[in-house]
N, C-alpha and C positions, 0 to 999 in steps of 0.2 A: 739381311739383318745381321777372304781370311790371307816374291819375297822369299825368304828364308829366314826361318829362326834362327837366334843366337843366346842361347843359353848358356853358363857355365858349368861345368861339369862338377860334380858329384855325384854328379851327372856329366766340163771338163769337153777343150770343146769334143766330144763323140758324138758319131751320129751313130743311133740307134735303127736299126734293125730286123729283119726276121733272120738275117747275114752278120749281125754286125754285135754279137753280144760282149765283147771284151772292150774296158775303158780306156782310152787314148789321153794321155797327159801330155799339155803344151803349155808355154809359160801364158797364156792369156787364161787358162783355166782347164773346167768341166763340165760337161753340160749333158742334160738328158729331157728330153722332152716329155710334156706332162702325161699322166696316162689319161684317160676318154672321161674316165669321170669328173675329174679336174682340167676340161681342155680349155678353163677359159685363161688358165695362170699360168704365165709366163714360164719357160722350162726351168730346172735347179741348174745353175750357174756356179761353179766352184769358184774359185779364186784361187791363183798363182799358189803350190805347196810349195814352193823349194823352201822358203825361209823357216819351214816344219823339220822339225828330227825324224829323222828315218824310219824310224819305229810308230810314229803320229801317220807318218804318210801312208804308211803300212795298213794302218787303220782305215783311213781315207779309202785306199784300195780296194780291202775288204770289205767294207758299206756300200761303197760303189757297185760293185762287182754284184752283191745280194742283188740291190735295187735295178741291177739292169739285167737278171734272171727273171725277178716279179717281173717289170715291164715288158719282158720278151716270152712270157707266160703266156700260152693263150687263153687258159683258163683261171688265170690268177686271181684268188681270194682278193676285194678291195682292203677289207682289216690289213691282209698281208699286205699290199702296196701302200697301206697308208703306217704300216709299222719300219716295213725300209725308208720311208722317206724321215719319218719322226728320228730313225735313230743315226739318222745320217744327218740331220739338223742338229740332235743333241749334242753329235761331234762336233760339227759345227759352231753349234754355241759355246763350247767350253773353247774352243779355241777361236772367240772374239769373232769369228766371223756372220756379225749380225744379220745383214741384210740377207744370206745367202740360208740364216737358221730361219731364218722370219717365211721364207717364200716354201721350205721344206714343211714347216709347220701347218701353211696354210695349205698346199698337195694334202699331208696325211690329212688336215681337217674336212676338207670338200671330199674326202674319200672317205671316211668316218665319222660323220657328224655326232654321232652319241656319246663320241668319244672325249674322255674330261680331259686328257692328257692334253690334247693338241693346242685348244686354244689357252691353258694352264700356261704353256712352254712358249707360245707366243708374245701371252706378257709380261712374262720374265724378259725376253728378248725386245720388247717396245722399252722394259722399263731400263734396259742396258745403254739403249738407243737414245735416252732421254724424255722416248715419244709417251708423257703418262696419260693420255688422254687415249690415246689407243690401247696402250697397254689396259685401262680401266675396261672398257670395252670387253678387250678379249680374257678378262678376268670375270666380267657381268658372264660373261658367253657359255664360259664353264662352269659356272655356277646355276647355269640353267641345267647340266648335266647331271649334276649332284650337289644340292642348294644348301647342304648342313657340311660341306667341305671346310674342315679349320682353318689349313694353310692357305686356302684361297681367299675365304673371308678377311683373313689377317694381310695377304699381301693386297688384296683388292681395299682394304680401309689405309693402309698403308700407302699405297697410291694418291686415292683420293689428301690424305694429309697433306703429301708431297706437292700436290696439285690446287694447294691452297682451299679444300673445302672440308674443312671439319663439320661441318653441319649435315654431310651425308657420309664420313666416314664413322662419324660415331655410332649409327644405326648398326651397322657393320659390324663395328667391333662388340655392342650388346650383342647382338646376332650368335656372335661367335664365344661368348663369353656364357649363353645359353646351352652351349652346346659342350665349352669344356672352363669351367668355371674358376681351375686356377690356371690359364692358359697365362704365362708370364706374358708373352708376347700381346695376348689380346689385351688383357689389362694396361700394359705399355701405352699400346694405343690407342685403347679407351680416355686413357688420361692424359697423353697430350693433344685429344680431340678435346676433351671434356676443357682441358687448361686453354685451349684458343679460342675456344668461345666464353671464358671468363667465369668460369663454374668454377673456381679456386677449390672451393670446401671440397668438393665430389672427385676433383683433379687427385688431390694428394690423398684421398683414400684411397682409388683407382692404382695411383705410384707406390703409396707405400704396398697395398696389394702384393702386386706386382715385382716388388724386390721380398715381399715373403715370399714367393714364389719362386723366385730364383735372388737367392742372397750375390750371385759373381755378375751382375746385369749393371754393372755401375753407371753404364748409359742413363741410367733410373734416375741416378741421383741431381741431376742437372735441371730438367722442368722438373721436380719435386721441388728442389730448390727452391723454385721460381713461383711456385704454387704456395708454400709456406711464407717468401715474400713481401707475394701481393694480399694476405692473409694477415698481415701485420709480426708473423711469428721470425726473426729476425735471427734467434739463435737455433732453429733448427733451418733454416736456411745456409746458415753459415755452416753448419754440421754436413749437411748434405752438398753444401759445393763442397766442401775438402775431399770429398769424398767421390766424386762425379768421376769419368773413365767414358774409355771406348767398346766396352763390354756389350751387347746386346741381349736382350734373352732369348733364349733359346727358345726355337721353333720345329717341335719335330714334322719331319713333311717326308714322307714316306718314297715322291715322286723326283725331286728335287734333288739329285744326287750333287754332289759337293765337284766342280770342272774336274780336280787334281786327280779324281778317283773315275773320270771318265779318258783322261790320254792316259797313251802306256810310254810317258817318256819319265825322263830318267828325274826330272822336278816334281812329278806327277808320286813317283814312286816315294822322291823324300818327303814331302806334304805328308802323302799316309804314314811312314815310317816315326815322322816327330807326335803324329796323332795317336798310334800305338804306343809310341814309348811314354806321354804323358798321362795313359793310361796304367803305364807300371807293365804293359805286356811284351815283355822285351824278345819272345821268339818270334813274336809277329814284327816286331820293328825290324830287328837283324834280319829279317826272312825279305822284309819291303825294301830296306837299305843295300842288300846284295840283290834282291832284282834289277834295284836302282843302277846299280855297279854292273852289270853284265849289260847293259845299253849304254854307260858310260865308264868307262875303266875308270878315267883319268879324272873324275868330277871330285875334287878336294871338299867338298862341302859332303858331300854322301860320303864319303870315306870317315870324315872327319865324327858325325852321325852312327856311322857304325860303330866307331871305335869308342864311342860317349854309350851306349848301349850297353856293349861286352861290358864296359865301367859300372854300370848302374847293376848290370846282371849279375857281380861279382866276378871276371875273369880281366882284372888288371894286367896280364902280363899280353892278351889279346888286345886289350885297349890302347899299352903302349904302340903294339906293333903297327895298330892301324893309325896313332899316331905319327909316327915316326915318318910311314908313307907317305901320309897326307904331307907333309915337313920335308918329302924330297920332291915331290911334284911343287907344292906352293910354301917355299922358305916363309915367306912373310905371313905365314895365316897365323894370326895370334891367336884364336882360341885354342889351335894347334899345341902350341907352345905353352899357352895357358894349360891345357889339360892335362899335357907331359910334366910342367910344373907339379898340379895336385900329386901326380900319380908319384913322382920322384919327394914330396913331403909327407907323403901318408908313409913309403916306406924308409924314411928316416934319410934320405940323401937329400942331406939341406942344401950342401953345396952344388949339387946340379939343378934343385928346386931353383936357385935363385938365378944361376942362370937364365934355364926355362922363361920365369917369371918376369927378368929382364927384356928377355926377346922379343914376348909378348906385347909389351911397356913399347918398345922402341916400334915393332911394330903397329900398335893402337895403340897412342898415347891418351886416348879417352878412354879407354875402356877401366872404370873404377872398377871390377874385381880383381883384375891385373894388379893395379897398385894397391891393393890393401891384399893381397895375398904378396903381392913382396915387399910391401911394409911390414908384414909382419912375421915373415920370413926374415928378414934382418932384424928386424930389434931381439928374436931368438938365437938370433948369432952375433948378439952383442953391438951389433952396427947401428946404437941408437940415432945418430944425428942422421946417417944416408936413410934410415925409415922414417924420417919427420915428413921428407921430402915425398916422402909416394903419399903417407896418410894425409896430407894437406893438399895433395891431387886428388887424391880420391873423396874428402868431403866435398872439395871443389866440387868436384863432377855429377857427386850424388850424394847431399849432405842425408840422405835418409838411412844411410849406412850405419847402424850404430855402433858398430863394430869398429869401425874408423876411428869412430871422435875414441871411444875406450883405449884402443891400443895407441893413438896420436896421446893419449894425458897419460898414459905407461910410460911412453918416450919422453916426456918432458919430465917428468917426475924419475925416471932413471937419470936423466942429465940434471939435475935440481934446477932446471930452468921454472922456478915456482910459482913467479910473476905469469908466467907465459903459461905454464901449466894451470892456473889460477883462471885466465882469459879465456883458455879452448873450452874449458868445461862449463863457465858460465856458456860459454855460447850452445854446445852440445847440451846442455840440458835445456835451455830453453827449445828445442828441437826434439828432442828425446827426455819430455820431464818423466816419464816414467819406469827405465832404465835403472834397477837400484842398482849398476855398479857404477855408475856414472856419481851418484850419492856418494858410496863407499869411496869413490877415489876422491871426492872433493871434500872428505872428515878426514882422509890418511893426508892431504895435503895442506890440512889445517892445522 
């Protein structure tokens, strides 16, 4: 119900054993045979690592390595065999390898049937698979284990939507809604079950819910839409599409760890690092972005993260340095360039700002904060007519800027272009009518 961000700154085949307990890697895979409790399923089948970072593989290793001491145990706990197998699957899963998390999942479950975890982690992995019909299944399965489960109710009614049957996911999500009553997520679901089977009225109570519940879920706003619509209500329809996103609400799931936080690679480390720092906790980012960095030296994007960090923590003269680096490894990274820009305008060195700011430009010629930080860089060093040129890229690109259209009607009314200054601004206020400098500049050009 998460690449890499780009923000600006101001910011196996082995055979097993009573001889044989170390794993053998070959490019066809890894492989362990099942134990006695589980001997009607197939053995766990790795898949080719090499295309994994060395430090992933590492991990691979060490899962392996646990699960093939349980198996060569003679008196080994099953809980214990069915926790090596689960968390060698949950590797598994975070790193795409479904078919091979699916058959780990179902060892730990034939070894621990009580257990809520296993068949939990299977339909996440059916529902990665596509298969939602099994995945349902093994979502029913676990809810036999513990029937007042949130996350499971919500991703099991969530299933069923997907799988075209609102008329049994809706029980689901009351279910779950009984149990935590401003569950953003359950309400979500409630009311695009409630809206497919044509309940409109109950739909948009459900949705509006649902975004009290969590006001950043703009997913919300799309069948709410759609629900005020078919309700005859036309201008809260239109209110709520302007407003629709790819936001979901949030679902705490206690089991469900997030893939990035399950490899120890060097993506894995930036992931958590932008996740700290958007919290404002900037020794925990810097702490995640140099673990990052000691499995990857040379990753211009973590470097570039670190140095956005030390920025936001207040230690600019660190922020350039790790700029500058990132800038000898990868010339062309324009938020590089961009960042060095801010940092070179905050402390009053306009003329390498605009530099900086150009680099950026030449390097991402789309990137609108680029040209409205050197559009307005030049119009501060008098260069009216070359800063027309970046603010009228940068509405281009993102007329939601309102900063743009303002310093684009500063530059036209420094050049007395008034006609033309007269036009930008009807157009920017129809976009931004409530903007009073946008007002103020269209009385000073009257």
């Amino acid at each position: 119900m998460m690449g890499r961000p780009t923000p600006s700154i101001v910011i196996v085949t082995v055979c097993l054993s009573a001889a044989c307990t170390q794993p053998r890697e070959a490019s066809s895979g890894i492989s362990a045979p099942a134990a006695s409790a589980a001997s009607t399923l197939a053995p766990v089948t790795l898949p080719d690592l090499s295309a994994l970072a060395e430090s992933v593989r590492d991990q691979f290793r060490e899962r392996y390595e646990r699960l093939t001491r349980a198996l060569s145990a003679e008196n080994a706990a099953k809980t214990e065999l069915a926790s090596a197998y689960g968390d060698l699957g949950r590797l598994l899963m975070a790193s795409r390898f479904n078919d091979e998390a699916a058959l780990c999942y179902q060892h730990a479950a034939a070894l621990a049937p009580d257990d809520l975890r296993w068949p939990y982690f299977l339909g996440h992995v059916y529902l990665r698979k596509g298969e939602r019909a099994q995945a349902a299944a093994a979502f029913e399965r676990a809810l036999t284990k513990k029937p007042a489960d949130l996350p499971t109710l919500v991703w099991l009614g969530e299933t069923y939507l997907d799988d075209g049957r609102p008329d049994a996911a809706q029980p689901v999500f009351v279910k779950a809604l009984s149990i935590e009553p401003r569950s953003a997520a359950a309400l979500f679901g409630a009311g695009r079950a409630t809206l497919a089977q044509r309940n409109y009225r109950d739909a948009a109570q459900y949705l509006e819910r649902a975004l009290a519940a969590d006001s950043r879920a703009s997913a919300v706003h799309y069948p709410l839409a759609m629900a005020y619509r078919a309700l005859g209500d036309r201008e809260r329809a239109e209110a709520h599409l302007g407003q629709r996103g790819g936001n979901f609400p949030e679902l705490p799931d206690p089991l469900l760890q997030p893939d990035g936080e399950i490899l120890h690679s060097a993506v894995a480390y930036e992931n958590r690092g932008v996740e700290a720092l958007k919290r404002a906790d900037f020794a925990a980012a810097a702490a995640l972005f140099r673990q990052g960095l000691e499995l990857e030296p040379n990753d211009p994007s973590l470097r570039y993260w670190l140095g956005a960090t030390l920025y936001a923590s207040g230690d600019p003269s660190g922020a350039q340095h790790e700029f500058e680096a990132v800038l000898q490894q990868s010339p062309d990274f324009a938020k590089a360039h961009f960042s060095l820009g801010a940092i070179f305008e905050a402390s009053g060195r306009r003329p390498a700002a605009i530099e900086q700011f150009q680099a950026a430009v030449k390097s991402d010629p789309n990137m609108p904060d680029a040209r409205l930080r050197l559009a307005e860089a030049l119009r501060a060093s008098g260069q009216l007519q070359a800063s027309m040129v970046h603010y009228e890229a940068a509405v281009a690109l993102d007329p939601g800027i309102a900063e743009a259209w303002i310093g684009g009607a500063q530059a036209l009314i420094g050049l007395r272009r008034n006609e033309q200054a007269a036009e930008w601004l009807a157009r920017a206020q129809r976009i931004h009518p409530n903007r009073p400098e946008l007002e103020e500049l269209a009385k000073r050009l009257m």
